[in-house]
C-alpha atoms as one frame of an Amber mdcrd trajectory, in Angstrom:
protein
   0.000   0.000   0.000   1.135   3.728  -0.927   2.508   5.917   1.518  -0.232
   8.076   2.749   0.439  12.155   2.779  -0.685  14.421   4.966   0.367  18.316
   5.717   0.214  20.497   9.025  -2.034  23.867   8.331  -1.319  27.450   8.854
  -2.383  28.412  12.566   0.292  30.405  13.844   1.721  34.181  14.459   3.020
  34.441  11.034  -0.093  33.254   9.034  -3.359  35.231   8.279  -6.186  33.387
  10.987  -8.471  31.951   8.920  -8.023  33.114   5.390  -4.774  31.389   5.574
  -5.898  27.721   6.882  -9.216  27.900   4.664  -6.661  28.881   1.623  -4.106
  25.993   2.636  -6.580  23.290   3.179  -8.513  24.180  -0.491  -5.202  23.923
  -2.165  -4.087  20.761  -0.320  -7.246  18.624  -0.847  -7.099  19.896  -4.333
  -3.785  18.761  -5.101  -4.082  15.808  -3.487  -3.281  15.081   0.176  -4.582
  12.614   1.783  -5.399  14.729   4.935  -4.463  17.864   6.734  -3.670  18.433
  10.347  -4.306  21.173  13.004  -2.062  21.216  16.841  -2.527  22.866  19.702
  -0.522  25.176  21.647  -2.430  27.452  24.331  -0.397  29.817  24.645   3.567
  30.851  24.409   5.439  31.220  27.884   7.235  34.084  28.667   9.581  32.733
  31.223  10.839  29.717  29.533  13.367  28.520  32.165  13.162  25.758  35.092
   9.635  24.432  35.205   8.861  26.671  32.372  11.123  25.436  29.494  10.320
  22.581  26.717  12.051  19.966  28.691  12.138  17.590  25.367  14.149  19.367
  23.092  17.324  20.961  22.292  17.633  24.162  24.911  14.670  24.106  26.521
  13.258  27.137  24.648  10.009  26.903  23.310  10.156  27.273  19.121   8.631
  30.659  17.149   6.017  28.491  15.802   4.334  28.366  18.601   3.425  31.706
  19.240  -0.237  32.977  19.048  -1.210  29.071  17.912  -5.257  29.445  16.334
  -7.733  27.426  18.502  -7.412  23.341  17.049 -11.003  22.754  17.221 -12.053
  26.063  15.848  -9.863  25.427  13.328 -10.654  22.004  12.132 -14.460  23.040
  12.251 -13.169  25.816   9.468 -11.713  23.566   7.411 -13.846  20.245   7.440
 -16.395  22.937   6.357 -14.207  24.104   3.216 -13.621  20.413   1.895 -14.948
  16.990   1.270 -12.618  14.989   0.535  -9.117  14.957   2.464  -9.385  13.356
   6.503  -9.005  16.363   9.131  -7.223  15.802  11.660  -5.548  16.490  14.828
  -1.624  16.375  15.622  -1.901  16.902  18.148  -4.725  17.555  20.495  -4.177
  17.483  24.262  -6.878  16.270  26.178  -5.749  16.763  29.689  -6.025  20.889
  28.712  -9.941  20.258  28.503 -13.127  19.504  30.425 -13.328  15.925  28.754
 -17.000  15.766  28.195 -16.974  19.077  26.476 -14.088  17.626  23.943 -15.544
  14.512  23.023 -18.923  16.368  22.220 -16.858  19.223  19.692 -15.028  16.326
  17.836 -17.864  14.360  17.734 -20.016  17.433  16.235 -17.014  18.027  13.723
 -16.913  14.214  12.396 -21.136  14.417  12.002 -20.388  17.483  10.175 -17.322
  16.448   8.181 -19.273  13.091   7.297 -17.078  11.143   8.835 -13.320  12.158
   8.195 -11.910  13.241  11.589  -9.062  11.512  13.115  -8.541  12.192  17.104
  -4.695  12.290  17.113  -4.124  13.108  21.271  -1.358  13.456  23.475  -1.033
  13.641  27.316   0.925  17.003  27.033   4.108  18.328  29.226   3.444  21.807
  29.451   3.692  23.384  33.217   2.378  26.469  31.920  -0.588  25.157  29.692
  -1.704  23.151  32.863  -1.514  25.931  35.231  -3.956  28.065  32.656  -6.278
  26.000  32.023  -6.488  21.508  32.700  -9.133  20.223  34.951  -6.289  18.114
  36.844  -2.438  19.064  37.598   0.014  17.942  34.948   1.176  15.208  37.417
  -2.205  13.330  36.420  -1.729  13.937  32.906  -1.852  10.058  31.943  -5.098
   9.577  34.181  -6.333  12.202  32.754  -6.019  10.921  29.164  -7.549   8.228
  29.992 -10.518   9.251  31.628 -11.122  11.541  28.171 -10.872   8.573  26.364
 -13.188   6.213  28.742 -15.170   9.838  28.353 -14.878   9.937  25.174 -16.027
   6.360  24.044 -19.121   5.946  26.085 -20.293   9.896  24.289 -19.775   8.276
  20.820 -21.482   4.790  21.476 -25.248   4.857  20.999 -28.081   6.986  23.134
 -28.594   6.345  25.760 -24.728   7.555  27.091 -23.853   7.050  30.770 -21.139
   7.477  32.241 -19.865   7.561  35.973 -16.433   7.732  37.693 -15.047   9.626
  40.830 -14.875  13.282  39.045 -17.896  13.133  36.537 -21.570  12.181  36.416
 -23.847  11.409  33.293 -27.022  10.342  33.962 -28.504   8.282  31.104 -29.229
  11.027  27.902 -28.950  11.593  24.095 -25.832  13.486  23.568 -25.665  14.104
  19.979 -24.762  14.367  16.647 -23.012  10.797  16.614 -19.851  11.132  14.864
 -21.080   9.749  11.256 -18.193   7.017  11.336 -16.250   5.522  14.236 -13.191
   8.320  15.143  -9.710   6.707  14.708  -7.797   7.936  17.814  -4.092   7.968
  17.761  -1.802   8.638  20.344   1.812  10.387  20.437   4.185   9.587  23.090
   7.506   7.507  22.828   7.826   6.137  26.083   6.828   2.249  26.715   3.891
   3.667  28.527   2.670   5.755  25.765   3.228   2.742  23.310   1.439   0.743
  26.064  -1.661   3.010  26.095  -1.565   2.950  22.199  -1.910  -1.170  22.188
  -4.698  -1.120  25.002  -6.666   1.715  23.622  -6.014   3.338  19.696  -6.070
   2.714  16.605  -2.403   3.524  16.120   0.853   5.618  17.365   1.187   8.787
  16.130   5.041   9.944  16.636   6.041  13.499  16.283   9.466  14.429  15.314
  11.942  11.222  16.048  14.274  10.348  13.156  13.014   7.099  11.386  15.387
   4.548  12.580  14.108   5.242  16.116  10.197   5.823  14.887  10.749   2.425
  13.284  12.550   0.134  15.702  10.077   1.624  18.667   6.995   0.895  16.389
   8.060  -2.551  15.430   7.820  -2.950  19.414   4.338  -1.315  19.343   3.284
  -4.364  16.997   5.246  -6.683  19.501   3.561  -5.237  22.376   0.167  -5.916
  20.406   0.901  -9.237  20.009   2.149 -10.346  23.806  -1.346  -8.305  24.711
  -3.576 -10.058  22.261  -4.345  -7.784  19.948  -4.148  -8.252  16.332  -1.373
  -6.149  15.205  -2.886  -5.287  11.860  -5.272  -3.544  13.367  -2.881  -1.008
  14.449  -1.037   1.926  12.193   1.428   4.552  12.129   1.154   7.912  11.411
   3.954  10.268  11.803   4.440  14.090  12.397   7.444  14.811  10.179   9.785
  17.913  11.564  11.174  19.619   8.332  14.010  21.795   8.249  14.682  24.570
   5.843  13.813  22.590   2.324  17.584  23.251   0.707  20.369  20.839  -0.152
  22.797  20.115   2.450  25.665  17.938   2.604  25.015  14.120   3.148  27.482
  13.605   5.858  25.699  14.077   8.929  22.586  15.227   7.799  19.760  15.725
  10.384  16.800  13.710   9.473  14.329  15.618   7.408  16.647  18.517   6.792
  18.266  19.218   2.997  16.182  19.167  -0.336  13.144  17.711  -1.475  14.999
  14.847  -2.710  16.993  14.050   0.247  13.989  14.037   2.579  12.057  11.630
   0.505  14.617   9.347   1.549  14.241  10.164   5.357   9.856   8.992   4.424
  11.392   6.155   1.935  12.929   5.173   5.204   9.835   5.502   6.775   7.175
   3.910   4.888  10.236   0.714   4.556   9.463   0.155   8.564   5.924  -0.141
   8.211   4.965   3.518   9.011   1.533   4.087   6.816   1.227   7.807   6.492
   3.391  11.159   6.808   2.338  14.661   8.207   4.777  17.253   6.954   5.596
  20.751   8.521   5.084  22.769   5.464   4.117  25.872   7.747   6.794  25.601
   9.447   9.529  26.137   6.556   7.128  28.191   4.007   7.473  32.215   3.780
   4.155  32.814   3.583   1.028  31.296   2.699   1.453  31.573  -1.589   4.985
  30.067  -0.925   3.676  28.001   1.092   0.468  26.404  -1.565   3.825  26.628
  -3.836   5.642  23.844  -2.224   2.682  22.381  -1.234   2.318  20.892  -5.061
   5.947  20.661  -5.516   6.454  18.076  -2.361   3.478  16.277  -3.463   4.694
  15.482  -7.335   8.390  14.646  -6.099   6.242  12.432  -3.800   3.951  10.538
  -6.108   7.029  10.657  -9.102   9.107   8.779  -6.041   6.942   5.723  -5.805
   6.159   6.589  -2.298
């Protein structure tokens, strides 16, 4: 089967809100993506040292792009509105930031809406300052948290009459509707062995975000494993993966960061990719476009090197 390709959408500080994202997701579906994505950031932290700094990666200092970040759910409304075709999709959201009941219900309104194209791509989040604004529990209970949105989450999308009951949250039998018109694929980012773990028990796949592919590939061939030694069929798990570009210009091969360097040399870095089993891509274009005509530009460029590369 084909590599699937998606693309990230305009939401930040340096893009028009709105005109931008409705003008990016048009010219995307109509070139031919396979889906387009919308993250979340709440907000951009001043102080960005001690508790404050993006503990992950490099410095600790949180990137440019997210600054001023448009709402995710306002903005996958917007464009599941302006197409008909491509899958919207999240990547990622962070449930632990929201009153769970309140999230299921918006994406289940957007995949009625959509007619069924929405894919729930969540994370557990590692923001102090995100957490301190605005999450229902401390960021300490991010991973309970999760999963109460999902347990949340699955009972709102079954069939009327939804229930639901645990120590924080009471629904007493009701229709809670529109039904999502097909079943929401949830993925989940993460790649610690309890991420993966919470993948096998309770997604449809693992949805990695910025990990050169011989590490996305060796830790999802354990995903699979972990399937397997849980008893769950393996094939009815997938991989999507959040793709960091870097500027898109050649650069020497010799210790080239993955996805860095021309078109050409990081269609090897998703050659590599789709070779370990991973079944669709979500490029960065915002990220590394000037603009948003630059950025419809290399939209349709990255595509046709794409499709002419067997991928």
């Amino acid at each position: 089967m084909a590599l699937k390709l998606g693309t990230l959408l305009p939401q930040n500080w340096n893009y028009t809100p709105g005109t931008d994202l409705i003008s990016a997701a048009k010219a995307a579906e109509e070139i031919g993506y396979d889906s387009v994505w919308v993250y979340e950031r709440v907000l951009y932290a001043q102080d960005q040292t001690g508790i404050h700094r993006l503990t992950e990666y490099g410095d600790g200092s949180w990137p440019e792009l997210y600054r001023q970040v448009m709402d995710p759910l306002v903005a996958l409304s917007m464009v599941a509105a302006v197409t008909s075709r491509v899958e919207v999709g999240t990547a990622i959201v962070v449930p632990p930031l929201h009153m769970p009941f309140r999230l299921a219900r918006s994406f289940a309104s957007i995949a009625a809406a959509s007619g069924g194209r929405v894919v729930a791509g969540l994370g557990s989040g590692w923001s102090y300052d995100e957490f301190s604004a605005t999450a229902p529990r401390p960021i300490a209970e991010r991973g309970a948290a999760l999963d109460e949105f999902l347990d949340m989450a699955a009972a709102m999308w079954a069939p009327d009459p939804v229930s639901f009951e645990n120590e924080r949250y009471t629904v007493y039998p009701a229709e809670v509707g529109p039904k999502p018109a097909e079943p929401i694929p949830v993925f989940l980012g993460g790649p610690s062995r309890r991420a993966r773990n919470r993948v096998v028990r309770r997604a449809s796949g693992w949805m990695p975000s910025l990990l050169p592919p011989a590490d996305v590939t060796s830790k999802y061939r354990e995903v699979l494993k972990m399937a397997e030694e849980y008893g769950r069929d393996p094939d009815e798990l997938s991989c999507r993966c959040l793709v960091g570009l870097g500027p898109i210009a050649e650069v020497p091969a010799a210790g080239r960061p993955p996805y860095t360097g021309s078109i050409d040399q990081v269609l090897d870095d998703l050659a590599e990719l789709a070779a370990g089993g991973v079944d669709e891509v979500i490029l960065t274009l915002p990220f590394v476009a000037n603009g948003i005509d630059e950025l419809n530009e290399l939209a349709a460029e990255f595509h046709a090197r794409f499709r002419a590369a067997g991928l």
